[in-house]
VOBA-1610 file (N, C-alpha, C; in pm, whole numbers, padded with zeros to 5 digits, always signed):
BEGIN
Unk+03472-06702-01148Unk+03496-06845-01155Unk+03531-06889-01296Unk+03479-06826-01374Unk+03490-06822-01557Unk+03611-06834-01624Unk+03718-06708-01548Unk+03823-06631-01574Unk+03952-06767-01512Unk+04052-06682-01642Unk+04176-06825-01637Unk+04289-06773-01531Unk+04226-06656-01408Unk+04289-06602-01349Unk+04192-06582-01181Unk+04210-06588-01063Unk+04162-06611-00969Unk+04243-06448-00877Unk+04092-06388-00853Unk+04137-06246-00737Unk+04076-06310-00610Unk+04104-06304-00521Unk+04040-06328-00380Unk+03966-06188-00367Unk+03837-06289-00309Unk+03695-06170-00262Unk+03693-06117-00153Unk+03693-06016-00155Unk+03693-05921-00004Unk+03578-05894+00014Unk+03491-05932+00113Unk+03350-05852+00194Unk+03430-05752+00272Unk+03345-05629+00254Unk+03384-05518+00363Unk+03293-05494+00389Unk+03153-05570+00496Unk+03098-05581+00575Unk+03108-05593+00698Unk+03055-05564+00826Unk+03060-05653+00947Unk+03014-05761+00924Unk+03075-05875+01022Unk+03047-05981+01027Unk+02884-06009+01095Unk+02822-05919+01150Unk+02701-05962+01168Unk+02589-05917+01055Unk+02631-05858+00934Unk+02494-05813+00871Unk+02529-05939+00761Unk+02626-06044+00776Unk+02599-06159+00695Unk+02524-06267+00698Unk+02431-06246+00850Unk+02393-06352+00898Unk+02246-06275+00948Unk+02230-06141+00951Unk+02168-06045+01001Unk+02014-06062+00881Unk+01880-06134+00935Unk+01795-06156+00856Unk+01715-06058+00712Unk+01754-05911+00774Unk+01667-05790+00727Unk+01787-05800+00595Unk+01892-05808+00632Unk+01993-05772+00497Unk+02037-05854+00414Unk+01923-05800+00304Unk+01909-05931+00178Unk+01851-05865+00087Unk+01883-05930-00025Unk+01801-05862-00143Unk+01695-05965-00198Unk+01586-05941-00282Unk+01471-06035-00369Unk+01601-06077-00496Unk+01576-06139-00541Unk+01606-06258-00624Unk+01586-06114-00734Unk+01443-06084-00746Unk+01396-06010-00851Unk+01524-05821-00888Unk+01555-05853-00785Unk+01669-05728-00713Unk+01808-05746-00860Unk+01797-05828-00915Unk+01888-05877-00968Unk+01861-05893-01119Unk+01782-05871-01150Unk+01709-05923-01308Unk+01671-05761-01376Unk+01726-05730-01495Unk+01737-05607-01578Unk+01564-05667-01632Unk+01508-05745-01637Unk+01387-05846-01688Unk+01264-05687-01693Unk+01230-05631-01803Unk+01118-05584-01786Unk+00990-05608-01757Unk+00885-05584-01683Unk+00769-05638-01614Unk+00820-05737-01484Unk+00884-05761-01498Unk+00968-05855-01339Unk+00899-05731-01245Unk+00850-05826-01118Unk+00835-05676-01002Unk+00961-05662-00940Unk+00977-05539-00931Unk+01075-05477-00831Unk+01183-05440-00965Unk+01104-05400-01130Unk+01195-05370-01218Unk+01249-05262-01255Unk+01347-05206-01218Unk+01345-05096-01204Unk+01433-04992-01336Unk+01344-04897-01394Unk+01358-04846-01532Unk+01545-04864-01578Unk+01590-04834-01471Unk+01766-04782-01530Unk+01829-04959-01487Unk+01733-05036-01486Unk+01828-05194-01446Unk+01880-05203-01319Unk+01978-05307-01319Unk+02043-05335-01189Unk+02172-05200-01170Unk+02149-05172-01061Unk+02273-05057-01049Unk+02290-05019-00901Unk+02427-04965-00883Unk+02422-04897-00767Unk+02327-04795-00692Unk+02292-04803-00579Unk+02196-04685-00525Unk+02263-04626-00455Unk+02266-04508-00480Unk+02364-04441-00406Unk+02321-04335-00275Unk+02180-04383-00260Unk+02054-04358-00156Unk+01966-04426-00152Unk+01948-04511-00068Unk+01829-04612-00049Unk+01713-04529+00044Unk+01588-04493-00039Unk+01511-04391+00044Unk+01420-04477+00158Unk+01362-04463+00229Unk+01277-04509+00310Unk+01209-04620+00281Unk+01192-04716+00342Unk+01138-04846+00311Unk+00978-04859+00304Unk+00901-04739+00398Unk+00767-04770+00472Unk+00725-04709+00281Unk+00583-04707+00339Unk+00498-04693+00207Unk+00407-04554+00224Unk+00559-04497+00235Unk+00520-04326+00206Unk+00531-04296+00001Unk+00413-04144+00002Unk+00432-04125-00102Unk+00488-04010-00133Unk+00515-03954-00231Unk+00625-03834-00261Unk+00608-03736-00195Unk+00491-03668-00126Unk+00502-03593-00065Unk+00451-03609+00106Unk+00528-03638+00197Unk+00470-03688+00302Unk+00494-03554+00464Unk+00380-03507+00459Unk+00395-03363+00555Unk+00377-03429+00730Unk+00335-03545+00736Unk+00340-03594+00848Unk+00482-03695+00948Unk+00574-03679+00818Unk+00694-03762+00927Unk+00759-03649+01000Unk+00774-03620+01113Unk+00808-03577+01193Unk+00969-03548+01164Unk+01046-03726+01165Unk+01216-03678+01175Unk+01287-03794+01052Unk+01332-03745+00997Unk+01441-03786+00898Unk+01579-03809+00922Unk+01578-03944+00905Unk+01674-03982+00963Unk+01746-04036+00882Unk+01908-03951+00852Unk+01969-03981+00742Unk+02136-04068+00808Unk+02168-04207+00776Unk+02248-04273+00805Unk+02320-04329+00724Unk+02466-04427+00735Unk+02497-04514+00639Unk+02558-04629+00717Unk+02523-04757+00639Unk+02615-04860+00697Unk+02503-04958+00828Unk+02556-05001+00860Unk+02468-05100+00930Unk+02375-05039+01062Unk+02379-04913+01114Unk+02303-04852+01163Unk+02169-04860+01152Unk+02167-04832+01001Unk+02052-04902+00927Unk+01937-04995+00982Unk+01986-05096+01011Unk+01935-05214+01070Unk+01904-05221+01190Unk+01946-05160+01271Unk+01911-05141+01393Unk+01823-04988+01434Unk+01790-04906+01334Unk+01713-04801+01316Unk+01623-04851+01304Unk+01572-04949+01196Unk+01480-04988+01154Unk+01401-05084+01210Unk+01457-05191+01315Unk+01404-05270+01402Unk+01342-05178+01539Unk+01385-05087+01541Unk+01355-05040+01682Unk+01240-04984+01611Unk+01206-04939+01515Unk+01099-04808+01421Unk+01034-04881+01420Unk+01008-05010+01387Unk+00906-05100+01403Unk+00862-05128+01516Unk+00938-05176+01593Unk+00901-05237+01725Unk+00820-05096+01809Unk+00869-05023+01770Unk+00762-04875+01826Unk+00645-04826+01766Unk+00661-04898+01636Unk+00525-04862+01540Unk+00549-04690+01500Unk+00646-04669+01484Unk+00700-04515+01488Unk+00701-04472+01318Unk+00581-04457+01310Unk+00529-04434+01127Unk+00554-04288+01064Unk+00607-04200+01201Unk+00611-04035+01173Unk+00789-04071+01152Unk+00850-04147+01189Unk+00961-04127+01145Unk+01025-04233+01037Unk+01118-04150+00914Unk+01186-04182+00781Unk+01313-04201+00825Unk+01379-04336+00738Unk+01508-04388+00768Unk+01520-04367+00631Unk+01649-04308+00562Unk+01709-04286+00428Unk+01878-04352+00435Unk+01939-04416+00362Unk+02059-04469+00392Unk+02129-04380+00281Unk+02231-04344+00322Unk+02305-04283+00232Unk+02424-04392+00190Unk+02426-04420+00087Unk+02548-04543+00050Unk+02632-04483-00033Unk+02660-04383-00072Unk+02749-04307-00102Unk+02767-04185-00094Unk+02932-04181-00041Unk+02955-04062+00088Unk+03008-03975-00053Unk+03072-04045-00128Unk+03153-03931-00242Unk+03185-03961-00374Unk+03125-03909-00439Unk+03089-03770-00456Unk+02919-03788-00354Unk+02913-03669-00310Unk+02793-03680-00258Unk+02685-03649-00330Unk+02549-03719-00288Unk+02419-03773-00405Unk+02366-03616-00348Unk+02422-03514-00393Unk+02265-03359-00367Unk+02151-03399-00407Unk+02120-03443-00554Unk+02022-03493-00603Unk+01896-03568-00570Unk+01955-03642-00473Unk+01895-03757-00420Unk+01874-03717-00288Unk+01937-03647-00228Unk+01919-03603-00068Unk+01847-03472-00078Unk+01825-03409-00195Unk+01700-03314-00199Unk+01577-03363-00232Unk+01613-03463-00309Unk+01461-03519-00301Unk+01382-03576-00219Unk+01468-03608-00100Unk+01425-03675-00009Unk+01370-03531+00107Unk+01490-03491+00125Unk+01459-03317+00191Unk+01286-03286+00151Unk+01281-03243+00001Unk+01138-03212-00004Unk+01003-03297+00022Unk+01058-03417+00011Unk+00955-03521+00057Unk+00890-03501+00152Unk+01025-03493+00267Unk+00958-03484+00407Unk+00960-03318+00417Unk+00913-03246+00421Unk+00882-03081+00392Unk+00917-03054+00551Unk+00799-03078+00669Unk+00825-03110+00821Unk+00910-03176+00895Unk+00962-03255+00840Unk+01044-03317+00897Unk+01242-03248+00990Unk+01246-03296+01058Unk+01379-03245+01131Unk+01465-03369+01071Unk+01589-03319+01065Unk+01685-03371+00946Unk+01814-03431+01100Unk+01820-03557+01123Unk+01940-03613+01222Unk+02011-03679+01117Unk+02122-03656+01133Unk+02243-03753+01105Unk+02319-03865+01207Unk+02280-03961+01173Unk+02300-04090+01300Unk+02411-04160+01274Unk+02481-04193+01360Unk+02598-04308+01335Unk+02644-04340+01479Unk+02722-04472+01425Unk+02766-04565+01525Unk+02900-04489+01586Unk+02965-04487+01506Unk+03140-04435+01538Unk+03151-04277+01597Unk+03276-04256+01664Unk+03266-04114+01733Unk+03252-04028+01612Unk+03260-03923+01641Unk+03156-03768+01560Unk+03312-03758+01482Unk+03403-03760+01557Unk+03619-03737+01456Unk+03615-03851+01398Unk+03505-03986+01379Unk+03562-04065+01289Unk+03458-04116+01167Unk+03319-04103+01216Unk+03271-04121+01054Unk+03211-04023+00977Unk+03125-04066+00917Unk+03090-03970+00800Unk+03062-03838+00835Unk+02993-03787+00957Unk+02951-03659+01032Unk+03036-03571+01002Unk+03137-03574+00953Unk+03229-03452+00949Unk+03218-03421+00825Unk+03181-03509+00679Unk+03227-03534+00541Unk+03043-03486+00527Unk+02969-03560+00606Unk+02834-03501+00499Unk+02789-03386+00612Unk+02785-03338+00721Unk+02725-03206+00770Unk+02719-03127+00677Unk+02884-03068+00602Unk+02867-02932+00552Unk+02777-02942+00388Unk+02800-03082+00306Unk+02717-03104+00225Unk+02581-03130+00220Unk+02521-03146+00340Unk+02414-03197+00374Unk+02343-03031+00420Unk+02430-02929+00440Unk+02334-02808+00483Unk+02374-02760+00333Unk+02446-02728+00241Unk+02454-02753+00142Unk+02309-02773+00066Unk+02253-02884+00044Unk+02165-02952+00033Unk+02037-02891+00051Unk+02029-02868+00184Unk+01919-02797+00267Unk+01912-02627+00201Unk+02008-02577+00211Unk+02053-02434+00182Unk+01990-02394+00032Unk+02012-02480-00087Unk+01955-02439-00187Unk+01825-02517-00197Unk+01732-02573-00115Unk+01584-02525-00114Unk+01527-02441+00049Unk+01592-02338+00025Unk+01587-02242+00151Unk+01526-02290+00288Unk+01583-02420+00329Unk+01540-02518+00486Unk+01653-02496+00576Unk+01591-02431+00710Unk+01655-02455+00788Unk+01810-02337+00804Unk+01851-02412+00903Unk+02043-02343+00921Unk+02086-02438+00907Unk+02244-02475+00942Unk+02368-02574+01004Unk+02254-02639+01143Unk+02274-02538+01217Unk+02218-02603+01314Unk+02100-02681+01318Unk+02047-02657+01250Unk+01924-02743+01191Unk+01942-02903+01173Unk+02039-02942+01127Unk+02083-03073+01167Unk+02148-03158+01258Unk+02059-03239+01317Unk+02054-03302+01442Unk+02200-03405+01461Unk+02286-03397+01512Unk+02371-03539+01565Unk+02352-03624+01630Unk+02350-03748+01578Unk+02331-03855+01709Unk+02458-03984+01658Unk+02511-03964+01755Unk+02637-04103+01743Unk+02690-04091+01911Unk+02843-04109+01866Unk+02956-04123+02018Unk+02968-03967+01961Unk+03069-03937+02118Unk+03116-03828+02135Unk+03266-03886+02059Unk+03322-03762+01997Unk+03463-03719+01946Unk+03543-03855+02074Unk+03599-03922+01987Unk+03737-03987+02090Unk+03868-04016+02017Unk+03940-04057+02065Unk+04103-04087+02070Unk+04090-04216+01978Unk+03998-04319+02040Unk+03960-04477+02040Unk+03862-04505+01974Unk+03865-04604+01853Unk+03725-04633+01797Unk+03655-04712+01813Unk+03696-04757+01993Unk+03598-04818+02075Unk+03631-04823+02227Unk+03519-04835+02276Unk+03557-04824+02481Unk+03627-04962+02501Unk+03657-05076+02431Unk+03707-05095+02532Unk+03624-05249+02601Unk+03513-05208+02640Unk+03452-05286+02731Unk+03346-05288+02644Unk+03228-05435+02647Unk+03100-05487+02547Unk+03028-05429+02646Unk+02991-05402+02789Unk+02880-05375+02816Unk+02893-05198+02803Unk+03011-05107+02809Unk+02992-05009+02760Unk+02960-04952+02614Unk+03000-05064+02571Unk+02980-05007+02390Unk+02805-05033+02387Unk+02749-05168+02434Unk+02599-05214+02429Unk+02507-05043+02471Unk+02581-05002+02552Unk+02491-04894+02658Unk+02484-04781+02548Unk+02660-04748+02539Unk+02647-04641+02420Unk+02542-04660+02281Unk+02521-04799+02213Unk+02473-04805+02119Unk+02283-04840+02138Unk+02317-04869+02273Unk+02142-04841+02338Unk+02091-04720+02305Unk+02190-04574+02336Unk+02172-04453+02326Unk+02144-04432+02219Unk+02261-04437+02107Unk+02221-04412+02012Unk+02099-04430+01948Unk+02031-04530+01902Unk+01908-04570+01869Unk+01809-04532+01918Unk+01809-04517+02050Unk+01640-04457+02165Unk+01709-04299+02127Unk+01791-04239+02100Unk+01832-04089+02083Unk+01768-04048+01965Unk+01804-04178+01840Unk+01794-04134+01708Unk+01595-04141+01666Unk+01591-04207+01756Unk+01359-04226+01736Unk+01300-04106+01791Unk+01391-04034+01923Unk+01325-03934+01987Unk+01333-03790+01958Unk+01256-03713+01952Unk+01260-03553+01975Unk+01394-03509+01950Unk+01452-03518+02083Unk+01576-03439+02145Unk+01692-03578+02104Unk+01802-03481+02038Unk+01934-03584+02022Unk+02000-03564+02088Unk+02117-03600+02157Unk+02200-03661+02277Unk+02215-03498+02289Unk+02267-03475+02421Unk+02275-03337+02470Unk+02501-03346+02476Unk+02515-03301+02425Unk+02701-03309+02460Unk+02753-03197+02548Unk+02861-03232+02624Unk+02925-03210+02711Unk+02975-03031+02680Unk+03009-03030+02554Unk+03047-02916+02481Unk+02997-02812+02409
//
C-alpha cells in the first residue's frame, strides 16, 4: 500500500479455508518480539513442516499412525481426530514439497518411533504430491533404518483422467473415505 506502484494479490487458497474457523494464526504468530508467547528463536518465517498440534513431547512411543499431508486436508484430519478423541494418532503438514524438508520429516519419523507412516490427500494418486514425496519420504525413512517403500501407507482418490467426478454427492462420499481411511488401521484397499 506504501509503494508508488500497485501488484494485484493473488490468494492461492481454496475458497473455503478463508472463512474456515481452525485456519488462522495468533496475532503473537507475527511479532519477531522476544518473551512474546508463541516467540519463536529464528522470528517470523516460513515453516516448511508444521508438526503436530496435540501436546506430544519429543519422544512419543504411543501414537500409533502418522499422518503426513499438505494443504487443506489438514483441516479436515484434524476435526475428525478430535471429534474421535483419537490421541494415538499425529497429523504433520508438510508445506513444502521442494526442495523437500529430510530434516524436518526425520525428526518427526523419530518422534513417533511406533508409529505407521500414511501419506493422505485429497486429489487422485497421478495428481498430487504422492508421486513427488513417496520416493523422498522412504528416502527419509531409509537413512534411520525404518521400515521399506511399502511401509508407507496411501490414502487419497484412485489415479484418474479427471481432477474431479463430476458429481458433489460423489466427490462428498469419496472425501468421506478419505478421512474415516486416513484415522483407521487399514488404508483404502485399490483395485490394483
Amino acid at each position: 500500500m506504501h509503494r508508488e506502484f500497485r501488484k494485484p494479490l493473488i490468494v492461492m487458497a481454496p475458497k473455503n479455508l478463508l472463512r474456515y474457523k481452525n485456519c488462522k494464526s495468533n496475532l503473537s504468530e507475527f511479532d519477531d518480539v522476544q518473551g512474546h508467547e508463541g516467540f519463536d528463536k529464528q522470528g517470523t518465517r516460513f515453516k516448511r513442516l508444521i508438526k503436530d498440534q496435540s501436546n506430544h513431547s519429543d519422544l512419543e512411543k504411543g501414537v500409533r499412525r502418522l499422518v503426513l499431508c499438505s494443504g487443506k486436508i489438514y483441516y479436515e484430519l484434524d476435526e475428525e481426530r478430535q471429534r474421535h478423541k483419537a490421541d494415538d494418532i499425529a497429523i504433520c503438514r508438510v508445506e513444502q514439497l521442494c526442495p523437500f524438508p529430510f530434516d524436518l520429516i526425520q525428526r518427526e519419523l523419530k518422534r513417533y518411533p511406533n508409529a505407521e507412516i500414511v501419506w493422505c490427500q485429497e486429489e487422485p494418486m497421478n495428481m498430487g504430491a504422492y508421486t513427488h514425496v513417496a520416493p523422498r519420504l522412504w528416502t527419509a525413512m531409509r537413512n534411520l533404518d525404518r521400515g521399506s517403500p511399502e511401509d508407507i501407507k496411501y490414502v487419497g482418490r484412485l489415479p484418474s483422467a479427471a481432477t474431479a467426478t463430476g458429481l458433489l454427492q460423489i466427490h462428498q462420499n469419496e472425501q468421506a473415505d478419505i478421512i474415516n481411511h486416513a484415522m483407521q488401521s487399514e488404508p483404502i484397499k485399490y483395485p490394483y
